[in-house]
C-alpha positions, -999 to 999 in steps of 0.1 A, spaced: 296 612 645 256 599 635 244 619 666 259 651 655 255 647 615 218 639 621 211 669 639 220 689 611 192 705 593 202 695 557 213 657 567 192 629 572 208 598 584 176 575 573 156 554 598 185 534 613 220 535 626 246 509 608 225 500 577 249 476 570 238 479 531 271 478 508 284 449 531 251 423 526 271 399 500 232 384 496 221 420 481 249 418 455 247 381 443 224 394 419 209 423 403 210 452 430 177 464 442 188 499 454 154 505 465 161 484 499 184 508 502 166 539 497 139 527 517 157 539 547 154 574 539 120 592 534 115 615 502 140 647 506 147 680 497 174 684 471 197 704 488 194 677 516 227 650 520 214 615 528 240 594 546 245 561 566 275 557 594 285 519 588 322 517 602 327 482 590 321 500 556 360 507 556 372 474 566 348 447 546 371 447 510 343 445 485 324 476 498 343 505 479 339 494 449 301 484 456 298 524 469 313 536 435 298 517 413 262 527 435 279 566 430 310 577 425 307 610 434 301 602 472 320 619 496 335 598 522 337 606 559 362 582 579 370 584 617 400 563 628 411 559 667 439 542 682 441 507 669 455 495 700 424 511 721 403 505 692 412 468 696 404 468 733 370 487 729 362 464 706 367 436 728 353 452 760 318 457 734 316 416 728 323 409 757 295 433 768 271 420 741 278 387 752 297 380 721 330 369 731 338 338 756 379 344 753 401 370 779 414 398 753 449 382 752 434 351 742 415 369 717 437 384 697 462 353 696 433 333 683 423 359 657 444 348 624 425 312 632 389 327 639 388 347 609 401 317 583 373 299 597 342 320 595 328 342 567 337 373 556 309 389 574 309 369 605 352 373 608 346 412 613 331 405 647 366 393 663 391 413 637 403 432 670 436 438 656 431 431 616 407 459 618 432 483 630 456 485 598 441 511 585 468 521 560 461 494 538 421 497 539 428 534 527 445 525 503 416 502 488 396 537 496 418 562 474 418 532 441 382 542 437 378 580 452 398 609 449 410 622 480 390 656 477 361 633 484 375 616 514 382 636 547 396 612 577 392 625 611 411 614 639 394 603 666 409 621 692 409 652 677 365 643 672 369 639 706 390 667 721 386 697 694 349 687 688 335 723 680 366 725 653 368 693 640 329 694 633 336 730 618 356 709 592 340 682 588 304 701 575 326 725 556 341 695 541 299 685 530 295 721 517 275 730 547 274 760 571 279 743 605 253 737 634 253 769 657 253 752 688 247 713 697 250 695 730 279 677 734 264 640 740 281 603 742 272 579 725 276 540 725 291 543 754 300 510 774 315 501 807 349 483 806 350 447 818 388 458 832 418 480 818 443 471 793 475 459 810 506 470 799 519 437 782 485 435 758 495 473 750 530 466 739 521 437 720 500 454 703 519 484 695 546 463 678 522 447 658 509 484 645 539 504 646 548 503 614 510 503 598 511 537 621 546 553 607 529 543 572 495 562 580 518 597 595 531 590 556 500 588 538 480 617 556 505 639 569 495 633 603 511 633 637 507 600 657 528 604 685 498 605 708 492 570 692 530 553 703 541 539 737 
């Protein structure tokens, strides 16, 4: 999403991927110094849209509200995957980072424990499956921003109506879209192993109903997401 959004005439995406700015509890102990912010992002045109792609943005609880109160006339872009193979990937990018000592299985039935123990911003780096209930961190979303200001992309559909899907998403930003871009991935990592077919079903039962609950909420079709 960063690669294609930057290469948009009228976007800049500053001078880093991840900024990680609403989610810094140290910047917002005190008074905010939005300047460390804007920092990131050299002096602009008007009619050009500065933005940031931070996915832990959706899932850290006191960021919303920190976005609103910064501007509450933001629009909102948010790209949700599978949690089950969001859970994996996420796994498989520790583990690549050198991050993670403990098997996936192990993982994930040592979550609930990892995260009570560590801080906020530390538990985000294991929340394998608590990051994949997404129904409830929408929810926290639509409290503070009307949904004409939020557009939620499926990931698969990013992914396998790309041309369409970006169509929407810059018509969403009030902008004509890109006339041609190379298709390019991004982040991508190679797989310690596969997901076996026990870790999946585990996992399914645990999102099922956090799935049938999103279909509810969005008027989506999920079925690609069940077993």
């Amino acid at each position: 999403m960063h690669y294609f959004l930057e290469k948009h005439p009228n976007i800049t995406m500053g001078d880093q991927q991840e900024i990680h700015f609403f989610d810094d509890d140290a910047t917002f102990a005190a008074t905010v110094d939005y300047e460390r912010l804007h920092k990131h992002y050299p002096l602009v045109a008007s009619s050009t849209i500065a933005g940031d792609c931070t996915p832990s943005y959706l899932y850290f609880k006191p960021t919303v509200e920190r976005i609103w109160n910064y501007n509450p006339k933001i629009k909102l872009l948010v790209l949700l995957r599978n949690p089950v193979e969001r859970a994996f990937a996420h796994w498989n990018m520790q583990r690549f980072k050198g991050r993670e000592p403990l098997d996936f299985f192990d993982a994930i039935r040592e979550e609930k424990t990892r995260i009570a123990g560590a801080r906020p911003t530390e538990a985000r780096r294991f929340a394998y499956v608590d990051r994949g209930f997404y129904a409830e961190q929408l929810e926290r979303v639509f409290q503070f921003f009307p949904r004409k200001q939020v557009k939620v992309v499926k990931f698969e559909e990013f992914k396998d109506k790309q041309r369409e899907t970006l169509v929407s998403i810059f018509s969403f930003l009030g902008l004509e879209p890109l006339r041609s871009v190379r298709t390019r991935d991004r982040n991508v990592v190679p797989y310690e192993r596969v997901m076996n077919w026990e870790e999946r079903i585990f996992l399914y039962n645990l999102f099922a109903d956090d799935i049938a609950k999103l279909e509810q909420m969005l008027g989506w079709d999920c079925s690609d997401w069940k077993l």
